[in-house]
N, C-alpha and C positions, 0 to 999 in steps of 0.2 A: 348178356347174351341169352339169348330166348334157349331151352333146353335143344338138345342133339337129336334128330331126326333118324334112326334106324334102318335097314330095309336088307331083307336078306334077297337075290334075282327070282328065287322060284315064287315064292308068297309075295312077291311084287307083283310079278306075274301074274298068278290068282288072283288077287285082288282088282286089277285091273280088268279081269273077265268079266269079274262078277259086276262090276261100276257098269260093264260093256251092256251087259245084261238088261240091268235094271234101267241104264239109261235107256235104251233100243227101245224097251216095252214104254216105257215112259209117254217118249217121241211117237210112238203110235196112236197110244191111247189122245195125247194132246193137239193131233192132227188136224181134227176138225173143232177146235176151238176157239174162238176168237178172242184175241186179247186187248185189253185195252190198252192205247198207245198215246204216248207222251206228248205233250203238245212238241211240235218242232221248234229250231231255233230261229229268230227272226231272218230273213232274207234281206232283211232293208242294210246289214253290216255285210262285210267281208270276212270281218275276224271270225275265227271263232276257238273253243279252247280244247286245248291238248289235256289230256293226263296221260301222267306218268305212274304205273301200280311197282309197285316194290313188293314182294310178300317173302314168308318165310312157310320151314317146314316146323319150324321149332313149336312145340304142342301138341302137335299131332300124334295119332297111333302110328308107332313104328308098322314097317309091312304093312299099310293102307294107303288108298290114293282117291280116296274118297272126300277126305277132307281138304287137297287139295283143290278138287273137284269145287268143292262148297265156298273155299276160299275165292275162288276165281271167280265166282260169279256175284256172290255179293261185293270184289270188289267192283266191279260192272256198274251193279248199283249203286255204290257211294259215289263213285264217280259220275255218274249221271244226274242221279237224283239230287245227291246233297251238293256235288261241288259244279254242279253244270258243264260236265264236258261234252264235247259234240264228238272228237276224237281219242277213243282209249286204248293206248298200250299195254298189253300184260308182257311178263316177262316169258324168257327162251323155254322150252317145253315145258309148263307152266303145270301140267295134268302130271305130278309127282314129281320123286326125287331127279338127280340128273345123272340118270343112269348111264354114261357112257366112263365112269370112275375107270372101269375094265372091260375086257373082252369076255361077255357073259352071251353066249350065243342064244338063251331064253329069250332073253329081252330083246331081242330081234321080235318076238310075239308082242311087239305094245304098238308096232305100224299097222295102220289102217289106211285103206282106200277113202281117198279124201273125197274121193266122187263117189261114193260108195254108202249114202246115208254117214256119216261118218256121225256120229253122238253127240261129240264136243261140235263142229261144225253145226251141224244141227239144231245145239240148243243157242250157240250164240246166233244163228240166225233170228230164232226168237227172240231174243234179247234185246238185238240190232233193232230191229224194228220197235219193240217194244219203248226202248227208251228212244227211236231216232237218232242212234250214234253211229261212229264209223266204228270197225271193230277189224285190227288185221290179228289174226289166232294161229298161234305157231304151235304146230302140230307135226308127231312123228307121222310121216306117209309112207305108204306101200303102193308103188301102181309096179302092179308084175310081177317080176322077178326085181327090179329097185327098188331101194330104199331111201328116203330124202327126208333131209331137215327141212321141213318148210314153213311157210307163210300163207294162211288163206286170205285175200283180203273180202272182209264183209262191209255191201254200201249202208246205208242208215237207214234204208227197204228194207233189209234183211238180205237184199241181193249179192249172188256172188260175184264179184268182180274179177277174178283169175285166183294165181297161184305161183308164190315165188318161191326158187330152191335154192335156197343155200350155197353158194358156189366154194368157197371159201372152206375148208375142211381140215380142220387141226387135228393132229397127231401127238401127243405128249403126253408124260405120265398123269394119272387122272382125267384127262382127255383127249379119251379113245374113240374121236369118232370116225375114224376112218375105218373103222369094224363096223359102225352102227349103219355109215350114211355114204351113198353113190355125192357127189361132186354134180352139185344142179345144172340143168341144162337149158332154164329160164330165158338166161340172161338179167341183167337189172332192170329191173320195172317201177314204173310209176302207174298210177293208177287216177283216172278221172271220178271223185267221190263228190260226194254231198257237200263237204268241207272247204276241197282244193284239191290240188296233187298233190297226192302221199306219195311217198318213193319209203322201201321196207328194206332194210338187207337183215342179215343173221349174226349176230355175236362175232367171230373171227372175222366175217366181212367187215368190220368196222377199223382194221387195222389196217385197211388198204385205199391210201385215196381216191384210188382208179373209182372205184365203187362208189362212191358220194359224186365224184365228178359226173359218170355217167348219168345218174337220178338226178344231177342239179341239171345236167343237158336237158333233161327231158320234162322239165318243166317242173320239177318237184316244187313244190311249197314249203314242205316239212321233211327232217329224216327221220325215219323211226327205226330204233335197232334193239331189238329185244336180246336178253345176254344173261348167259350162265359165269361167272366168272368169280374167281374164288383166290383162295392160296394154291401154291405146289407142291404137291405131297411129297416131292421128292425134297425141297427146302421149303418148308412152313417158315421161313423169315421173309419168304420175297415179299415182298406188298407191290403188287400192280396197278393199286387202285389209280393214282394220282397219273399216271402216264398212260392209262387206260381211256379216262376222263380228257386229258390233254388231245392226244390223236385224235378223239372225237368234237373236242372244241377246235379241232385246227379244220376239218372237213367245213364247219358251219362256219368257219373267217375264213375261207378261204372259197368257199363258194355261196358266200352273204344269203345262207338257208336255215334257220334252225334247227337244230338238233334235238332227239328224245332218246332214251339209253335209259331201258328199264331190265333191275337186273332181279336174284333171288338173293338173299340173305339169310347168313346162319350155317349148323354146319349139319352135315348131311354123311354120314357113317356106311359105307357099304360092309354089308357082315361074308363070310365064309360057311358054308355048313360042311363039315366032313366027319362021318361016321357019327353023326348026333352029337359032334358038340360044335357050336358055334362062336366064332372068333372074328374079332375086329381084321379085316383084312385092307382098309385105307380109308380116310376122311377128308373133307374139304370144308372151308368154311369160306361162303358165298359173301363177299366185302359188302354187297349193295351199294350205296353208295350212287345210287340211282339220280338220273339230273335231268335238265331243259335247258339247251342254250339260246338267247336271240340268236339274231343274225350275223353278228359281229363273233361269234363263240365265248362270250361273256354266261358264265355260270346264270340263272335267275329261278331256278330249286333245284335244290339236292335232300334227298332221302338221309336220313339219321336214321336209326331204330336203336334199342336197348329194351332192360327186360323189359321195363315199365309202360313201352309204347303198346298200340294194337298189332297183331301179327300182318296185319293190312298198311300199308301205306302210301296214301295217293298226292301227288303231285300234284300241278297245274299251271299252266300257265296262257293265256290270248296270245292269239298270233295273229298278224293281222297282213294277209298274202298281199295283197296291192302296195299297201307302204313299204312293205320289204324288197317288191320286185321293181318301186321306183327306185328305190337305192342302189339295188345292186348294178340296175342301169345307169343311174348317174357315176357309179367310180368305175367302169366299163372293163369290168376285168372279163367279161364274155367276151365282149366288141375288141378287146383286144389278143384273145388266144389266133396260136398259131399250130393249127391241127396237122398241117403240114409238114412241121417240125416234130412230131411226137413218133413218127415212125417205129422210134428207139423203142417206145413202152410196149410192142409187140411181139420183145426178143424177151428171153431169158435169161440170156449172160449179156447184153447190151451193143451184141454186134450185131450190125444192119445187115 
């Protein structure tokens, strides 16, 4: 296990101004730059390939989120460069620890207006272009007075393609986010990229069929579902990992679409401060355990990590949208739904 990650809300906080800072100036000064850009992938295929990033906090300076920062973008680049992905997943709010452990009304300060120059946004647009990849970056948002878990998705331009919220909103000990995040108002989306249709949902979205069905309606090619998920601090025996994993191989056999499920790994300590001393006040340790399913929801990578690995690590796999979407037409589980009969799935207690 890679060492224990720290982080007390206030100096999370600061830390994040100061990232805020230094990126902002950054982004101005590199405005009128021109960067050199990666040859593209060939167009004469259909396939092309997926990564899957796993990272951890473990080595990092406790109270910084700067070396998250640094983690996320080269893994960008390994993914691109060395492992040739055209499509990269990072994990669920990836720019630090997962601060929703408790109700810390500070950290309401780390949402940013996505439309808003936003920093992270901003430099993976660079990047998008740079290496010629699809990039969706899930980012704490502020428009207004709301707050949203969301999804930007970036084309392999740099171009922004929209913006998806979270619909799906867990409440449980260690996962507070109905304090942090409004309940999105998106709907589920797919998106037309470089690659194919990508269809994006959020971490607790992925325990709910409805949500893969509606992305395989709309033409998805791929799912991708970035995710925080860990132990329960209320019982550190439950292990979720393996039924976590399952639910999400049941969406990719049942709606013949690949899956991608990229999580964080390690454990992640939120501290207390009162009257100058400070005390462990709860922990999580993030399973990882990160995958890629074909079509059929058959496993084809999964993440490991231990000390001895890199705090980085990328998956991969080809997909190849036209031979999948002959399949799914030949065993005609579309051609044979009955939408007419699903009435039921728009109650609550099941009465029409």
């Amino acid at each position: 296990m890679f060492p224990a990650y720290s982080y007390s809300p206030e100096q999370l906080l600061a830390s994040f101004q100061s990232l805020r800072a230094k990126e902002e100036e950054a982004n101005t000064n590199e405005t009128n730059i021109s960067l050199r850009v990666s040859p593209s992938a060939s167009s004469s295929s259909s396939s092309f390939v997926v990564a899957c990033i796993q990272l951890t906090a473990g080595g990092l300076e406790n109270n910084n989120v700067e070396g998250f920062w640094e983690r996320a973008q080269e893994a960008v680049r390994i993914a691109a460069q060395d492992k040739g992905a055209n499509l990269i997943l990072l994990p669920e709010l990836f720019l630090g620890p997962y601060f929703c452990q408790s109700q810390e009304a500070c950290l309401q300060g780390l949402a940013l207006e996505a439309e808003d120059n936003h920093f992270v946004v901003e430099r993976m647009k660079v990047l998008a272009k740079q290496y010629q990849v699809v990039l969706p970056i899930s980012i704490f948002e502020r428009k207004r007075n709301a707050l949203y878990n969301s999804v930007v998705m970036i084309d392999a331009d740099g171009t922004v393609l929209g913006t998806y919220r979270k619909s799906h909103i867990p409440d449980g000990t260690g996962y507070q986010e109905k304090f942090y995040f409004t309940p999105g108002d998106t709907g589920f989306k797919v998106w037309k990229t470089r690659v194919g249709m990508v269809g994006v949902a959020i971490c607790w979205d992925q325990w709910f069929p409805e949500a893969a069905r509606a992305m395989a309606l709309q033409g998805a090619d791929v799912l991708l579902y970035p995710t925080a998920i860990g132990t329960e601090p209320q019982d550190p025996t439950i292990d979720s990992s393996a039924h976590w994993q399952r639910v999400m191989q049941g969406h990719a056999a049942a709606n013949m679409v690949p899956v991608v499920a990229s999580n964080r790994y390690g454990t992640e300590i939120l501290l207390h401060n009162k009257d100058g001393t400070t005390t462990e006040k709860q922990r999580i340790t993030f399973y990882g355990k990160s995958f890629i399913t074909d079509e059929t929801g058959a496993k084809v990578a999964e993440a490991v990590m231990d000390d001895k690995d890199s705090p980085i690590c990328v998956l991969t796999s080809t997909i190849d949208p036209e031979a999948n979407r002959a399949s799914r037409l030949a065993w005609g589980l579309f051609r044979d739904r009955r939408p007419e009969l699903y009435g039921i799935l728009q109650t609550k207690d099941g009465v029409v």
